[in-house]
N, C-alpha and C positions, 0 to 999 in steps of 0.2 A: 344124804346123810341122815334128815331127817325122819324119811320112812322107814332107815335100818335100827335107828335109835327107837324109833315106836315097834316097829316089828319083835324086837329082841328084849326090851327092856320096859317101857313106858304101857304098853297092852299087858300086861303082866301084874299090873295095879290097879285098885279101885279107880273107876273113872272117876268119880267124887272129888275123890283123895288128889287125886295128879289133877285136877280143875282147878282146886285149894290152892294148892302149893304153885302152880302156874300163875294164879291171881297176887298171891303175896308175892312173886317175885316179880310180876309187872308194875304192882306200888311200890319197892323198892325204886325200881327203871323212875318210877313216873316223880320219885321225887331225890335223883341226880341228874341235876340238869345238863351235866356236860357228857355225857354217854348219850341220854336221852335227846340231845342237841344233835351230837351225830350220826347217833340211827337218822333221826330227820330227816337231814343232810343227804344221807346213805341209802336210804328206801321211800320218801314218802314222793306224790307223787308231783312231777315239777313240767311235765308237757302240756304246754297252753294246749294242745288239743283234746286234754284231756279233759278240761274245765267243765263244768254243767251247772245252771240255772234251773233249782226248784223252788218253786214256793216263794222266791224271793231270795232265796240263801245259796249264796254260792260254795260248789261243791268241787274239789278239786281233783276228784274223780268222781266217777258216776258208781264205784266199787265201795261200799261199806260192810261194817260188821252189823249185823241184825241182832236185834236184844235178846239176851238171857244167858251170854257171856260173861261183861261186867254189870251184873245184878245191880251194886250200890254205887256204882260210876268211883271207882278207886282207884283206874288205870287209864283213861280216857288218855292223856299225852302220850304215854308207853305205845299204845294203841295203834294212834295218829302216827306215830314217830316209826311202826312198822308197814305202813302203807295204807292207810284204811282213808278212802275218803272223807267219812264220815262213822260215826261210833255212835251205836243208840244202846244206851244205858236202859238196866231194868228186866225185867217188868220192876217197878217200886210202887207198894203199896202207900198208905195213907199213913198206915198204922205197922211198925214192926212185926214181923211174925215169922216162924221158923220154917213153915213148909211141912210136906207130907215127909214122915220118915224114913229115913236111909236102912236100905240101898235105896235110891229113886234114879239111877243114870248109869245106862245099862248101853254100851259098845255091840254092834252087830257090825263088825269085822269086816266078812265076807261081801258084806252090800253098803258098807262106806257110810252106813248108818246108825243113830242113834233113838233108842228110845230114852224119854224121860219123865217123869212125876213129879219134880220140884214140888210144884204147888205156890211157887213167890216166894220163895225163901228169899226175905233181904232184910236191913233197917231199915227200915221203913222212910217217908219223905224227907223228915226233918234233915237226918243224918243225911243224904242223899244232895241236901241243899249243900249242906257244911260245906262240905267235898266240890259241889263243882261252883261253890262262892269263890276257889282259890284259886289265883292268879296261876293262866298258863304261860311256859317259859315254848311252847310251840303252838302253832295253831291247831285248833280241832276244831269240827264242825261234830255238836252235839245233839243227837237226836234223845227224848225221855220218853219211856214206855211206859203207861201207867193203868194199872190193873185195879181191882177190890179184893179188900180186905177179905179174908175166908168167911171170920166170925160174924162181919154187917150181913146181916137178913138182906136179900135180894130186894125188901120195897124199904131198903135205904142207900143202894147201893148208886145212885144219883149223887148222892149227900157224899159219900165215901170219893167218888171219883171226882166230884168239887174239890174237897178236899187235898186231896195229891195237886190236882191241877195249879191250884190258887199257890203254891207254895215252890213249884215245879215250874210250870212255864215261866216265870221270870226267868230264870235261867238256862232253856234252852235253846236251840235253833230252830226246833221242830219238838209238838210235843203230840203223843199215838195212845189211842185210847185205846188198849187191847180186849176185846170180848170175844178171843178166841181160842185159849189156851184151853183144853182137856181137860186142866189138872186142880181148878176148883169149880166145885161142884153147885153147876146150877150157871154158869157164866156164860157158856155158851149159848144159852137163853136170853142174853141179850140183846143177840144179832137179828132177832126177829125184828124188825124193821117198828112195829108197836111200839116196842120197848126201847128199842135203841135211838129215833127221833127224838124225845125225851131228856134222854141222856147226853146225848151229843150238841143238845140245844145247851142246855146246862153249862156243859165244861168249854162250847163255844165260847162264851160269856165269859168264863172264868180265865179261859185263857188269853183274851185280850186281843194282843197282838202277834202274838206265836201264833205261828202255822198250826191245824190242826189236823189229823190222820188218825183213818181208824185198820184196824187189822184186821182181816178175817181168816174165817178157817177155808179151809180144802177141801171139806166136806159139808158143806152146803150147797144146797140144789141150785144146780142154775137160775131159777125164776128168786131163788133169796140173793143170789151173786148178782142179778139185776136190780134187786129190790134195793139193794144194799147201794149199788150203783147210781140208782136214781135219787137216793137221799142223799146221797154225798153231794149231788150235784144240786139238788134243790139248797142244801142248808149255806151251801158254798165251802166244803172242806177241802183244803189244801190239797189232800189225796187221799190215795188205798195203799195199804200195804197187803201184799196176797205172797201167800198165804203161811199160816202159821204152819204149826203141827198139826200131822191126820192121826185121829184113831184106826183108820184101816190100817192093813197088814198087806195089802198087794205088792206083789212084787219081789218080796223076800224070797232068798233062797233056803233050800230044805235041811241049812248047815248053821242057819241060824234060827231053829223052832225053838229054845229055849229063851233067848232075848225077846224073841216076836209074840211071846206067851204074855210077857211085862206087859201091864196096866200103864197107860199114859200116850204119851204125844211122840210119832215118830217123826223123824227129820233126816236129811239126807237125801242119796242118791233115788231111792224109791221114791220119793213125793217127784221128781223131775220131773214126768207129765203130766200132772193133774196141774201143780203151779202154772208151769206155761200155758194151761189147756182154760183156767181162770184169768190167768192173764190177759190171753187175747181174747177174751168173754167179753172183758173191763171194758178194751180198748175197741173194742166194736162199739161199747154201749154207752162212753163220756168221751171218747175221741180224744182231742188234747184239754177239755175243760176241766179234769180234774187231776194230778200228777199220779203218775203210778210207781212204784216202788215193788220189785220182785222178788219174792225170795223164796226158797224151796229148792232144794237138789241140786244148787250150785256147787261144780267144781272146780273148771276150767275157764279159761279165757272164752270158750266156743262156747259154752253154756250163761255167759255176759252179753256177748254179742247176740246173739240170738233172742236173749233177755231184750237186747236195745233194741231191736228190729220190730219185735212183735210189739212191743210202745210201751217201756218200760223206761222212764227219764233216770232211773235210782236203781241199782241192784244191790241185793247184799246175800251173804251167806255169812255163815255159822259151822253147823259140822264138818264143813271142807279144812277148816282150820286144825280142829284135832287129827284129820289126816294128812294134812298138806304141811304143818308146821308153819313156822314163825312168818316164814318168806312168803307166803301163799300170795297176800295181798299186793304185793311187791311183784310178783310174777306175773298177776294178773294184768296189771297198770303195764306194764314193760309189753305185755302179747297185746295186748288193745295198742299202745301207742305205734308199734309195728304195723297193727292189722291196717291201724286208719290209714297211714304213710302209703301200704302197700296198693288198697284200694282207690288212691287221690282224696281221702276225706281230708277238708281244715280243721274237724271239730266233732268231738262225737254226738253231739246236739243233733248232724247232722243224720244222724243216724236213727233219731229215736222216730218209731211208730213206721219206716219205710216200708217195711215186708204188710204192714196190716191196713194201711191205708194204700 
């Protein structure tokens, strides 16, 4: 129902726009709590095998949504209450700021993918606290994304991501220091291992006792995927999230050269083997000492598993949902708790890192 709904009606509108309107109506959801009580009920997910232990935080599936959905965390219960293990809110900066201008989100149809240029469009941390200071009527397990301001010059951008952190991790489960998004200029330069030491030492401290996670891109060279690797595990970070958005273009078909023209970060079915192909980079190179978290060209239940195989404790996707619709995460929990039954697994814990070790 919901691929004929997007085929005939919903692809027909600015992606932006039908983003907009999908988020105000999930804050609607998120603040009735007797509907939002029985989606719950109805979809989230309740098979002890499908439990997982990261970081310390128990996750009641190993299946999340990945940030840059709900930007200022406005929906977080809505979220939880459609199946998502977990919901990582953001990227949220320090400081409000509106982002690069629209159009910036731009549908390639055909390859189940998206480009995008946001740039952090959100309210920034303060408002961002407000919101998940408020008592939840369901459980969620809340990851926070947190990026630099556009305007902070690069040799303050330590100062700027303290900032988010000290006001943000109190109220996360997990909080991810993003330096890999495309879409502000100059951040990528953070992942340089130089720079980012530094930085991650910083918002260590600041975070306390929150878990801490850093994200990188897809397009970094294997020996910086290692570099990056080894300082997670020298500082003692929680985990990796791999991988964000790529600036390449492979993979596209010749039905979408107009969207693949677009400036910014693609996501979707095309990044699926470089993600996986970083992934078991990780997992060769921290074993189980550092948690890893997957995400990139998720679609399907076989594209989770496989996630978990290669040593992925955490999976999440993002664009699958603008094509899978509301049930996606729902679907996937339901195929995982079959697979493990079918195979004799107790638990999908038991699963993680088998194919790579």
């Amino acid at each position: 129902m919901y691929r004929l709904l997007f085929a005939q009606v919903l692809r027909r509108f600015d992606a932006e726009t039908v983003h907009h309107v999908t988020i105000r109506a999930l804050r609607v959801l998120s603040v009735a709590p007797v509907a939002k009580r029985r989606l719950y009920q109805w979809l989230a997910p309740r098979d002890e095998a499908l439990r997982v232990k990261a970081f310390g935080v128990h996750f009641p599936s190993p299946f999340g949504l990945a940030a840059g959905f709900d930007k200022d965390a406005g929906c977080v219960e809505a979220l939880a209450a459609f199946g998502f293990g977990h919901v990582e809110v953001g990227t949220i900066t320090a400081h409000a700021q509106p982002g690069n201008p629209r159009p910036r989100l731009f549908r390639l149809v055909t390859d189940h993918a998206i480009v995008n240029r946001m740039g952090f469009n959100n309210q920034g941390a303060d408002q961002a606290a407000r919101r998940l200071r408020r008592p939840r009527s369901v459980p969620a397990v809340v990851g926070v994304n947190i990026g630099k301001t556009k305007v902070i010059p690069e040799e303050l951008a330590v100062r700027d991501y303290v900032a988010g952190a000290r006001k943000l991790a109190p109220l996360a489960d997990y909080l991810v220091v993003n330096v890999s998004s495309p879409n502000t200029p100059g951040l990528r330069d953070l992942q340089a291992v130089e720079l980012l030491r530094p930085l991650l030492k910083e918002v260590l401290q600041a975070a306390g006792r929150t878990p801490l996670l850093v994200k990188i891109a897809p397009d970094l060279a294997d020996e910086d995927v290692d570099a990056v690797a080894d300082l997670a595990v020298e500082l003692g970070l929680a985990g990796i999230i791999a991988t964000n958005t790529t600036i390449g273009r492979q993979g596209l078909s010749k039905a979408e050269a107009a969207g693949a023209a677009q400036t910014g970060g693609l996501s979707g079915r095309p990044l699926k083997a470089r993600s996986l192909e970083v992934l078991r980079r990780l997992r060769a190179r921290v074993g189980d000492r550092v948690a890893l978290v997957s995400v990139g060209g998720v679609e399907d239940v076989d594209d989770v598993w496989e996630r978990l195989l290669a040593g992925a404790t955490l999976v999440q996707g993002y664009t699958g949902l603008i094509y899978e619709g509301p049930l996606w995460a729902w679907r996937i929990n339901r195929g995982l708790s079959r697979r493990l039954r079918r195979h004799g697994y107790k638990s999908v814990q038991d699963l993680v890192g088998r194919v790579a070790d």
